[in-house]
C-alpha positions as CSV (number, residue, x, y, z in Angstrom):
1,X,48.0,127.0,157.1
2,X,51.0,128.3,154.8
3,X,50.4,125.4,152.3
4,X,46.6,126.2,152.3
5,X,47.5,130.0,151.4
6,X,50.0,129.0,149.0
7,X,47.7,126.8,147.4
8,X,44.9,129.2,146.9
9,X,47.1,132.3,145.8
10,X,48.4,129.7,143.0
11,X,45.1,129.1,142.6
12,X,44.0,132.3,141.7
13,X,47.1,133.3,139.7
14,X,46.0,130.2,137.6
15,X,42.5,131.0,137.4
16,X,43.7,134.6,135.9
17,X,45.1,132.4,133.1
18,X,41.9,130.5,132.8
19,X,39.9,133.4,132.6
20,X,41.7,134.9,129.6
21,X,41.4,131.5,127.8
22,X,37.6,131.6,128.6
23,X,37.3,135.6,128.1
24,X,38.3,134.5,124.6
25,X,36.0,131.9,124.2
26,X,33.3,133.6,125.6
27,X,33.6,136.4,122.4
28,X,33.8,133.8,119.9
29,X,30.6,132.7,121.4
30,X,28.4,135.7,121.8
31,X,29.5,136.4,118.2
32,X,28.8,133.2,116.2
33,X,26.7,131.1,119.4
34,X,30.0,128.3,119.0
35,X,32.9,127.2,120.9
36,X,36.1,128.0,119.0
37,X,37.8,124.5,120.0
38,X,41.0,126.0,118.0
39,X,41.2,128.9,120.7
40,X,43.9,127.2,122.5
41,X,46.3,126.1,119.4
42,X,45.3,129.6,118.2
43,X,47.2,131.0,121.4
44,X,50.2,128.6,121.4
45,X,51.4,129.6,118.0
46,X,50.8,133.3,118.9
47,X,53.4,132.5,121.9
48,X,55.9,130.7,119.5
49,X,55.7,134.1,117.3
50,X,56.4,136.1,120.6
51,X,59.1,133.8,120.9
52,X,60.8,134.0,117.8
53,X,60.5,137.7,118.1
54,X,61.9,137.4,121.5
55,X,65.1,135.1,120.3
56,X,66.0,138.1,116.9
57,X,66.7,140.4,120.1
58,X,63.6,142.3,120.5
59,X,62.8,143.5,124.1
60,X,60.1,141.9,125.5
61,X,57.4,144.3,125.6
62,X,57.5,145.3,121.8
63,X,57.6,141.3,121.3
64,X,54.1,141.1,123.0
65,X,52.4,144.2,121.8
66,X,53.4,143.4,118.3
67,X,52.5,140.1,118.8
68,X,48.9,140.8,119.8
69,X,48.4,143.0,116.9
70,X,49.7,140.0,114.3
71,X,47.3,137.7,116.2
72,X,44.6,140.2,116.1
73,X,45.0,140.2,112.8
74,X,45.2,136.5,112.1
75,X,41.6,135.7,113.7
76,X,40.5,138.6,111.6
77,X,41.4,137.1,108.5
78,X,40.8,133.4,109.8
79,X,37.5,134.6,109.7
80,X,37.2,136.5,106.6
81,X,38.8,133.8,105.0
82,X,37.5,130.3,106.5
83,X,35.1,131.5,108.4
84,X,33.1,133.7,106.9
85,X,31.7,130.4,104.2
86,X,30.2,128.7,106.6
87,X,28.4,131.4,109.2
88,X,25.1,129.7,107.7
89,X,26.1,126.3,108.1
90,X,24.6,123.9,110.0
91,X,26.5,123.0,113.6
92,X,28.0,120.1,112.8
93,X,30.2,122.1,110.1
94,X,31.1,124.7,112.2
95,X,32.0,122.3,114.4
96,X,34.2,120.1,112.5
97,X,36.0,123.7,110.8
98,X,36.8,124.6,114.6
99,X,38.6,121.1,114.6
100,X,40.3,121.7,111.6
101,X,42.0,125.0,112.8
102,X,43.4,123.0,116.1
103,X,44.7,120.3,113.9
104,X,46.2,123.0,111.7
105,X,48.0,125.3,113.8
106,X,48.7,122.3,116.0
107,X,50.5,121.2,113.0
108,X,51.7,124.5,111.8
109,X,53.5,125.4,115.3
110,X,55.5,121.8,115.4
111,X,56.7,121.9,111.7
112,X,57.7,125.8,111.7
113,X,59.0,125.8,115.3
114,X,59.5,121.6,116.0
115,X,58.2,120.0,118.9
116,X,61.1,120.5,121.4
117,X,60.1,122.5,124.5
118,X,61.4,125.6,125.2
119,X,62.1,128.1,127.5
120,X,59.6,131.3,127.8
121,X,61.0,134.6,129.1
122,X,59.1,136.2,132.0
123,X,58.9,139.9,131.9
124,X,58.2,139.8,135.5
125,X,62.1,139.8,138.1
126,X,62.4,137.1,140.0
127,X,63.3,139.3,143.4
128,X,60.8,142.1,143.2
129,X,59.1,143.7,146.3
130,X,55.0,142.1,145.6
131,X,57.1,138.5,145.3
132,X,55.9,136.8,148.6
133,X,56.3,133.2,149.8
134,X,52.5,132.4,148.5
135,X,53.2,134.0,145.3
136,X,56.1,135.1,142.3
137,X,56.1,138.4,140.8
138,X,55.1,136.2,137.8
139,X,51.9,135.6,139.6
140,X,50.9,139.1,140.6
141,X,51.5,140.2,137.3
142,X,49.8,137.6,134.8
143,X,46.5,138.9,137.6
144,X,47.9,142.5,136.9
145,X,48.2,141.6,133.2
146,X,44.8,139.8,132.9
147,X,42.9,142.2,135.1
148,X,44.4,145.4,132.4
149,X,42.7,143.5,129.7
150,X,39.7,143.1,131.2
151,X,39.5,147.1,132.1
152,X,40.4,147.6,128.6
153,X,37.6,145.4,126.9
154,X,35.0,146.5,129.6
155,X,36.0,150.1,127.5
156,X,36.2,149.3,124.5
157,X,32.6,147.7,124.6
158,X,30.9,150.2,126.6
159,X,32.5,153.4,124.9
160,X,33.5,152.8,121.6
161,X,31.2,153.3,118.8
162,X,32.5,149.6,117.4
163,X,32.4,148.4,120.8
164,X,28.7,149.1,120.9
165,X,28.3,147.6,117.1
166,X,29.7,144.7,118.3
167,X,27.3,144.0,120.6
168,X,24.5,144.8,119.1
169,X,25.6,142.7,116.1
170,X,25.8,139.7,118.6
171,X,22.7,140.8,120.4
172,X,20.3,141.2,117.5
173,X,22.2,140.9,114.0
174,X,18.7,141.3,111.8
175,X,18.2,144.5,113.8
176,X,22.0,145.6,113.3
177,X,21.8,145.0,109.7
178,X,18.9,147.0,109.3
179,X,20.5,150.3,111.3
180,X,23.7,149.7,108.7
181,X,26.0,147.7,111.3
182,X,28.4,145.3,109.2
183,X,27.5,142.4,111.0
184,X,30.1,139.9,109.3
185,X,33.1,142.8,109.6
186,X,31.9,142.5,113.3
187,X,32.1,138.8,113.7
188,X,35.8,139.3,112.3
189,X,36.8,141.9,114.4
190,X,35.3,139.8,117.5
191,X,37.4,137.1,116.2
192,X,40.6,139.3,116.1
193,X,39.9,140.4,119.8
194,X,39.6,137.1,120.8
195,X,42.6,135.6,119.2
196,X,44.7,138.7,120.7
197,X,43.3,138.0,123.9
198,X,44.5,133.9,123.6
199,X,47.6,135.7,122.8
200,X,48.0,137.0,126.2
201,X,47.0,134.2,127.9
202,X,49.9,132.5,125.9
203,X,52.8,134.5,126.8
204,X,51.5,134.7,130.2
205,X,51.3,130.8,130.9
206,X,54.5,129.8,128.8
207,X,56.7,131.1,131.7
208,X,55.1,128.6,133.9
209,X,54.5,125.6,131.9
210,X,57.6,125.6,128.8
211,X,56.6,126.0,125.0
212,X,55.5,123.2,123.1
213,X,53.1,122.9,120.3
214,X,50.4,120.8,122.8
215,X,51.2,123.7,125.7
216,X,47.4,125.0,126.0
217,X,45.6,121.6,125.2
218,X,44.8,121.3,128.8
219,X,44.3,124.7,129.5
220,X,41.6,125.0,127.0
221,X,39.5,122.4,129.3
222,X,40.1,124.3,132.5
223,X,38.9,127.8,130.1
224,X,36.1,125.9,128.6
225,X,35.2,124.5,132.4
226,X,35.1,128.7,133.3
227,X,34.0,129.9,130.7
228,X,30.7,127.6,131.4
229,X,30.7,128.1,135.4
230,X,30.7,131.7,135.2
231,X,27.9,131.9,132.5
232,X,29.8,131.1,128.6
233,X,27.4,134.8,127.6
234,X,28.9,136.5,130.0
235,X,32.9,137.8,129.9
236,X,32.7,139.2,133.4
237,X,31.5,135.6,134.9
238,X,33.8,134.1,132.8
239,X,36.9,135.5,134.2
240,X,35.3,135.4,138.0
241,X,34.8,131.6,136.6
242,X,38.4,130.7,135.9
243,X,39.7,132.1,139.5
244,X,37.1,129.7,141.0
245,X,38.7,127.1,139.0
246,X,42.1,127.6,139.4
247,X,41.9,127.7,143.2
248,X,39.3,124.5,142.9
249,X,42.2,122.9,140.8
250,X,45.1,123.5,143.4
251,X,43.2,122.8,146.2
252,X,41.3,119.3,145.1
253,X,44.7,118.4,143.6
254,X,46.9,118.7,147.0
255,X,44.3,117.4,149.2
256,X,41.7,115.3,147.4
257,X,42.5,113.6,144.3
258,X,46.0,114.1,143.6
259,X,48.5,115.8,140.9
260,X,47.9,113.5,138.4
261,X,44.2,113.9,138.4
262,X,43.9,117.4,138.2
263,X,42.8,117.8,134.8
264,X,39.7,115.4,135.7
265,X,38.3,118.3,137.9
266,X,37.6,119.7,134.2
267,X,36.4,117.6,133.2
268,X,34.2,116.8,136.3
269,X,33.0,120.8,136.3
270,X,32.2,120.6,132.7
271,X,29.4,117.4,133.1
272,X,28.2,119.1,136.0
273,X,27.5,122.6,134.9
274,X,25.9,121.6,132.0
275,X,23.8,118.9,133.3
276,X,22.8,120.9,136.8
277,X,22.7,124.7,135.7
278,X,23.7,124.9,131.9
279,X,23.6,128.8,132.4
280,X,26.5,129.1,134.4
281,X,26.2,131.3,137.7
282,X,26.1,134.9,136.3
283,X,24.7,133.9,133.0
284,X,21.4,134.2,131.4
285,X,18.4,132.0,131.1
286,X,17.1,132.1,127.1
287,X,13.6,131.5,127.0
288,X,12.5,131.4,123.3
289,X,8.8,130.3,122.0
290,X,8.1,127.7,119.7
């Protein structure tokens, strides 16, 4: 029974990881109706600048509150600047940009900060009094961590007058343009949120897993595999999507399939929502006339 518990509290510290990743992805989507397949290197070299940060002396915390800020401003501009070209594209460009930015900051991250891995800093002690033997105080406060951003956007969009452009530039752009939204400075702020948010998710998993330039490849599947179970239009479903998946994960990988096979359960959730309920379980059914 103490295995089983340890495996699901894993789980779901996991799954809080997941659900930033797909919380991310899940922007980028309502925004320009893509999947940002550079989301996870996006995140990866926002860690190595936390790092770097980290290793001139600055105290943790500044590191990762400056560091969001730079990354919110990266997706800004990645947008303004690569972007913003191609919003009336067809798919398949899109498509093929999103691969470009993961082979670029993929590329980027290894040449400025070489492919060794290294050690993250946790802000989190090792011996704290919410550190149990089913979970660290790492756990409790990447869910603590995650669970403060989540609060925070939930604000942002429902008070803020941006918050509310922004989603009535995703809703309805024609409309927003014609009430004198900025549509396009929305899309780039929605890409700045979102990179900020991979940011997080970064220096919360690099604790667990070691820095490397490939460190969220894999996490990107299990964010994607959330992000589509909880409903990819919807951020709260998307976050309740990556702590089904993380315990799913643990648990199928201790007593089903094996370590080695974990990423397949993915990859297995991935064909499976889309071919049985492509909405997700919270999201929404698009009906449109022809």
């Amino acid at each position: 029974m103490d295995a089983l518990l340890h495996q699901i509290f894993s789980g779901l510290a996991n799954g809080c990881i997941y659900g930033s990743v797909a919380l991310a992805l899940v922007m980028i989507y309502q925004a320009t109706h893509h999947i940002n397949f550079a989301q996870g290197e996006m995140a990866t070299f926002s860690t190595f600048i936390a790092w770097a940060l980290i290793q001139t002396g600055m105290s943790y915390w500044v590191a990762f509150f400056l560091t969001v800020a730079i990354s919110f401003v990266g997706g800004l501009l990645v947008q303004r600047i690569i972007l913003r070209p191609v919003e009336k594209a067809p798919v398949l460009t899109n498509v093929i940009v999103f691969i470009g930015l993961l082979v670029i900051f993929n590329s980027l991250a290894g040449w400025i900060f070489e492919h060794t891995i290294k050690a993250f800093p946790s802000p989190f002690p090792q011996k704290s009094i919410v550190a149990t033997r089913y979970f660290s105080s790492h756990d409790v406060g990447s869910v603590a961590v995650m669970l403060c951003v989540l609060g925070s956007l939930y604000a942002f969009f429902r008070f803020t007058p941006v918050g509310l452009a922004m989603r009535a530039a995703a809703q309805n752009p024609e409309s927003a343009r014609l009430v004198g939204i900025r549509v396009s400075w929305m899309l780039a702020v929605g890409w700045g949120l979102a990179a900020a948010i991979g940011a997080v998710a970064g220096m919360m998993v690099a604790p667990i897993v070691y820095l490397d330039p490939n460190m969220m490849s894999g996490i990107l599947l299990y964010g994607f595999a959330a992000a589509l179970l909880g409903g990819i239009d919807n951020p709260g479903g998307a976050v309740l999507g990556g702590f089904i998946v993380g315990v799913l994960e643990n648990l199928l990988g201790a007593y089903v399939i094996g370590t080695e096979l974990k990423l397949s359960v993915a990859l297995v959730l991935i064909v499976a929502i889309l071919t049985l309920k492509p909405a997700g379980l919270f999201g929404k059914h698009v009906v449109t006339r022809v």
